[in-house]
C-alpha positions as CSV (number, residue, x, y, z in Angstrom):
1,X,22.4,148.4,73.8
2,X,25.4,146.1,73.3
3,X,28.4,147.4,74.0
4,X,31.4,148.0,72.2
5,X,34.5,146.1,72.7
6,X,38.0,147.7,72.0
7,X,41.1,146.5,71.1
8,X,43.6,146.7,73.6
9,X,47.0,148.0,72.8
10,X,50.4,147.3,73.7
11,X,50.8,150.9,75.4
12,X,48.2,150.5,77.8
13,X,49.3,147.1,79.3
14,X,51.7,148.3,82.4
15,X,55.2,147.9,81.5
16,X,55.5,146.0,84.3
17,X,53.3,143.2,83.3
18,X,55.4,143.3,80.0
19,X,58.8,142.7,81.9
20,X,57.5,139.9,84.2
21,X,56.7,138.0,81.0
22,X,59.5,138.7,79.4
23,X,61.9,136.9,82.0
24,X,59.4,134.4,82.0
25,X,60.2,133.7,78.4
26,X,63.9,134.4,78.3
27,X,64.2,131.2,81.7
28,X,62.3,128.8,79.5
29,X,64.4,129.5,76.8
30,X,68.0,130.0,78.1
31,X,68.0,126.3,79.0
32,X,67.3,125.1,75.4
33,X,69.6,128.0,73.8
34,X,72.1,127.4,76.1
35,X,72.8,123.3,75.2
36,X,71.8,124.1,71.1
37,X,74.9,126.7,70.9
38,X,77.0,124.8,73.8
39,X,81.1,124.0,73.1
40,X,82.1,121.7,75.4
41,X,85.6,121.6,77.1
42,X,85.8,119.1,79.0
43,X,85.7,115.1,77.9
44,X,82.7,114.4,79.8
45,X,80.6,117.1,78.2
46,X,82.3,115.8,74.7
47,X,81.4,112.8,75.3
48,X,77.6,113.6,76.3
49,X,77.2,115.8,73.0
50,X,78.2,112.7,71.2
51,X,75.5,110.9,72.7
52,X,78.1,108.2,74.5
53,X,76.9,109.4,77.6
54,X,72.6,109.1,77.8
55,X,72.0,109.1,81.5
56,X,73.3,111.1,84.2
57,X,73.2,108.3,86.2
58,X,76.2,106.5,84.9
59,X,78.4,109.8,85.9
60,X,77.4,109.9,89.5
61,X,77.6,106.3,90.1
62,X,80.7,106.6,87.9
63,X,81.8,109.5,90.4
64,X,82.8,111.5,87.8
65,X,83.1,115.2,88.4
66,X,80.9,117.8,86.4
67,X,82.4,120.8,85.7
68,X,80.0,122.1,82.8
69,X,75.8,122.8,84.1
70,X,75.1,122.2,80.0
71,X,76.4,118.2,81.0
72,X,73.1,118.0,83.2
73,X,70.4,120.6,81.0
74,X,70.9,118.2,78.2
75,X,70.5,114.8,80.4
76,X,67.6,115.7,82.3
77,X,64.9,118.1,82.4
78,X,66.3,120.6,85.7
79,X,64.0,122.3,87.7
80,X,65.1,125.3,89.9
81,X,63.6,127.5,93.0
82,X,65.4,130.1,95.3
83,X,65.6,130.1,99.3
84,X,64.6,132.4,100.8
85,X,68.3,133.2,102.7
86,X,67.7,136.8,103.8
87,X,65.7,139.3,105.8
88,X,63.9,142.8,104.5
89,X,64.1,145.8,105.9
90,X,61.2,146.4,108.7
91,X,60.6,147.6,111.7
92,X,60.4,144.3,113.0
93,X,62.8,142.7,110.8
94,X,60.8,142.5,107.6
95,X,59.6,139.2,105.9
96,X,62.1,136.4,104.7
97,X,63.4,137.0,101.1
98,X,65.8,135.2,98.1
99,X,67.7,137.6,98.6
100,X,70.7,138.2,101.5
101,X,72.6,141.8,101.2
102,X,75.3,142.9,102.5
103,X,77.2,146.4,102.5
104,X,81.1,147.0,102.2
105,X,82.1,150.7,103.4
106,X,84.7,152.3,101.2
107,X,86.1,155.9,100.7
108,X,83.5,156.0,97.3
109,X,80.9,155.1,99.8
110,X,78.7,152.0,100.4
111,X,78.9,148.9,97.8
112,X,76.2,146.5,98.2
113,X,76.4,143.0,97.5
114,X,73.9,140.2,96.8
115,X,74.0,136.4,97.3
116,X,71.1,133.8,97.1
117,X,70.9,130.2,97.5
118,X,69.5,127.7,94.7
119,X,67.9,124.3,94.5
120,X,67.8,122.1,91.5
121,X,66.1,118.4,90.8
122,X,64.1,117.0,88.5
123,X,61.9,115.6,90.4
124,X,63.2,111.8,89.8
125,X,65.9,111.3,92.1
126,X,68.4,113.9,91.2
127,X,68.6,117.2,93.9
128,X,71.6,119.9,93.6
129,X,72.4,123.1,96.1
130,X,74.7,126.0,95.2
131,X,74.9,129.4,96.8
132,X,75.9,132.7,94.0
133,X,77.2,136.1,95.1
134,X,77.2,139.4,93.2
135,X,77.1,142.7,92.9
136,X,73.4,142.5,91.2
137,X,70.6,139.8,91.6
138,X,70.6,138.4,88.4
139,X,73.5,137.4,88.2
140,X,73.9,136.4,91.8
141,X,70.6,133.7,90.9
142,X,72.8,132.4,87.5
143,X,75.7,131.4,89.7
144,X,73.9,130.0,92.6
145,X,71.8,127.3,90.0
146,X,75.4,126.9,88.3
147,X,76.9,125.8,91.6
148,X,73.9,123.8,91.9
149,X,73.9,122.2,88.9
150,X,77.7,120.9,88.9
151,X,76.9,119.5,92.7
152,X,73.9,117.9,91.8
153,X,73.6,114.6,93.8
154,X,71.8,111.4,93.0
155,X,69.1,109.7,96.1
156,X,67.7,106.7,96.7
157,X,64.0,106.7,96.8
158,X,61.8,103.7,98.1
159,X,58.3,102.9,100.1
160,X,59.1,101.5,103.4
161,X,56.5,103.8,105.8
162,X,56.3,100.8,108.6
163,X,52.2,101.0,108.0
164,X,52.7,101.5,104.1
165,X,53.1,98.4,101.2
166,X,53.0,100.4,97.5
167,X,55.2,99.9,95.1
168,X,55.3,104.0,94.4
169,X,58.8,105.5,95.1
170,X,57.8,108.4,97.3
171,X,60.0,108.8,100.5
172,X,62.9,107.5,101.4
173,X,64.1,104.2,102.0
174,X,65.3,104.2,105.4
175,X,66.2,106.7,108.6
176,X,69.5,109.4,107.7
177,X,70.6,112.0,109.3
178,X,73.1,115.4,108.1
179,X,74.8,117.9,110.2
180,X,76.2,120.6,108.8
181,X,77.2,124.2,111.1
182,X,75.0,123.5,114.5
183,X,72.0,122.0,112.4
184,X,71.1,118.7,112.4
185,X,68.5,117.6,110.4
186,X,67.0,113.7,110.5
187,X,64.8,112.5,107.6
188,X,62.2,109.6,108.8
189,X,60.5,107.5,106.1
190,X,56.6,108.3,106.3
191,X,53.5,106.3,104.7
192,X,51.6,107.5,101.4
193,X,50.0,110.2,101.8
194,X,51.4,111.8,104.5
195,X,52.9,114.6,103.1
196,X,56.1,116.6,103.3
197,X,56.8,117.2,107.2
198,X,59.3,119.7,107.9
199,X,60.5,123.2,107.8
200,X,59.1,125.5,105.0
201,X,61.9,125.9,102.9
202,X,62.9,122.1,102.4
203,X,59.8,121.3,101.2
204,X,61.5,123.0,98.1
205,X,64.6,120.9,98.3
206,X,62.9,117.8,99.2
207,X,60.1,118.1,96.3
208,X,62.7,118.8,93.9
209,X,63.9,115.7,95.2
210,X,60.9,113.6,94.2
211,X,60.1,112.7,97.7
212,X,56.6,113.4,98.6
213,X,56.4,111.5,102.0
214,X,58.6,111.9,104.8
215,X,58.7,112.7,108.9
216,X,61.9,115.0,109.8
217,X,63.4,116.5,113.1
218,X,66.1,119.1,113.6
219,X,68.1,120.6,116.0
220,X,70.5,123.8,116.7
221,X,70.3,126.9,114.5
222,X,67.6,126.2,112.5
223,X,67.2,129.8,111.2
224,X,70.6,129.6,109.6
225,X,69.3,128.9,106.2
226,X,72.1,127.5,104.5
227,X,73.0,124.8,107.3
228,X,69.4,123.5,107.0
229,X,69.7,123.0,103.2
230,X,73.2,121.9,103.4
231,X,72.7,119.6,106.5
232,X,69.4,117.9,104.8
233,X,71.7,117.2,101.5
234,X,73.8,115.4,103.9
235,X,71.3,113.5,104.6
236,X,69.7,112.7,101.1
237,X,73.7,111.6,100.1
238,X,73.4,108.9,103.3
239,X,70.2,106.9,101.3
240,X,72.5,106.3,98.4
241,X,75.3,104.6,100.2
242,X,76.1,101.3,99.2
């Protein structure tokens, strides 16, 4: 006997399922919603609406300073990922997480606080980090891809792996290195198809980036999260000097 197939209803999908989607909608669209109703205040982003302004490239070689994260949404298509910054609860210290807390003691009681760290590229040459705290998640994550956004950063991208000749643009053109804290972090140009190889969490940064090759080394505190991002930024600025 064949057997019968019944509809499935919007109360038995798990309400969780329902809200996972839901954000998953609301972060492709608050890009898009965000430039179609945006007011700009500033010359620059005036002068981008107008469509003076067509690549993002003539403000950063322009040095110009961004002060609105609509200027960059409408001029190229910005990805984003967190960092994984903090430490859960465990008896051994937990797994790393997005997500660093913190506690302040008052005579109410405990107030927690949140703060994340946020990478932003589009995969072409154009990489941003910003850290975001707050009192909630959300809106700790909004303010850390803000900051990202306004110090977004453009690199220089080439193929010169010393046993490499492609034309592709898919490490970096020549040995840099960035300090930031205790961390030092050196970025070594590697041949096609080598892959990215260094520590977990720039592979975000760096692939963001639009680098898909390269050797790195690094040295000091390397657990200290934000020095690593920060000192390998340091770096990527160092393949754009002229």
């Amino acid at each position: 006997m064949a057997e019968k197939k019944e509809d499935l209803k919007v109360e038995d999908i798990p309400k969780e399922l329902i809200a996972e989607e839901e954000l998953k909608i609301s972060e492709k669209g608050a890009g898009i919603s965000g430039i179609i109703g945006w007011n700009p205040k500033t010359k620059l982003g005036m002068e981008v609406k107008d469509g003076k302004i067509k690549s993002i490239d003539e403000i950063l070689d322009a040095e110009k300073k961004i002060l609105e994260p609509e200027i960059v949404d409408s001029l190229i298509n910005v990805k984003s990922d967190l960092i994984n910054i903090g430490q859960s609860k465990g008896k051994f210290g937990g797994k790393r997480r997005i997500w660093r807390q913190t506690q302040r003691k008052t005579k109410e009681g405990n107030i927690p606080k949140f703060s994340t760290m946020a990478v932003v590229g589009d995969e072409n040459g154009h990489v941003g980090a910003g850290t975001g705290n707050s009192k909630e998640t959300l809106p700790a994550k909004e303010k850390a891809i803000r900051k990202a956004k306004l110090g977004i950063i453009k690199i220089k991208r080439a193929c010169s792996g010393f046993d490499c000749s492609c034309t592709e643009l898919h490490t970096i053109p020549l040995k840099v290195t960035g300090k930031s804290g205790s961390v030092i972090v050196t970025l070594i140009p590697a041949p096609q198809g080598t892959g990215l190889v260094v520590a977990g969490e720039l592979k975000k940064l760096l692939a963001l980036a639009g680098i898909k090759d390269v050797y790195s080394k690094s040295f000091g505190k390397k657990r200290t999260t934000f020095n690593l991002i920060k000192a390998c930024i340091d770096a990527l600025k160092k393949t754009n000097i002229k």
